[in-house]
N, C-alpha and C positions, 0 to 999 in steps of 0.2 A: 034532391032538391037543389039543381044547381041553376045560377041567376043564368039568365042572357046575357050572353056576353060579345054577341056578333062578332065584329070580324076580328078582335082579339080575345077570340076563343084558345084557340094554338096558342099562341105565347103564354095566356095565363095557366094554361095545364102546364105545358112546360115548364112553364117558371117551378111552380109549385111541385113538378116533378123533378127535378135539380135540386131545389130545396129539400126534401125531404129526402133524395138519395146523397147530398152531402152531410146533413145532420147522421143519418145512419152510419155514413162511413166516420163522422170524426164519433161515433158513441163507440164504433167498433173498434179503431183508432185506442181510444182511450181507456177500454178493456182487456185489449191486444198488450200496450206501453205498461198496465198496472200489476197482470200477471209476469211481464218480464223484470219490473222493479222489484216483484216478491222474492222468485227466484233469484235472483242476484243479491237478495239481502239475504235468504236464509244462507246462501254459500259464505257469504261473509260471517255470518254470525256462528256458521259451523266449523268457518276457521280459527275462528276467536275464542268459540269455546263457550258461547253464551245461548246456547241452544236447551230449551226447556225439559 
């Protein structure tokens, strides 16, 4: 059910398709940045000796 949108059809698909392929890249982004924070804390933590 998509409105009429005449002749800024184009731009609002696109819009909305940038949008949601930037939102996915910063979720991936931010998934990618959380697993390398993990890792690098249990190294630190297993140099320290505070490992469970």
């Amino acid at each position: 059910m998509m409105p009429d949108l005449g002749k800024y059809a184009d731009a609002v698909i696109w819009s909305y398709l940038s949008s949601a392929l930037l939102i996915a890249g910063l979720v991936a982004l931010s998934i990618w940045q959380g697993k390398r924070v993990k890792r690098a804390l249990r190294e630190v933590e297993a140099r320290v000796g505070k490992t469970p």
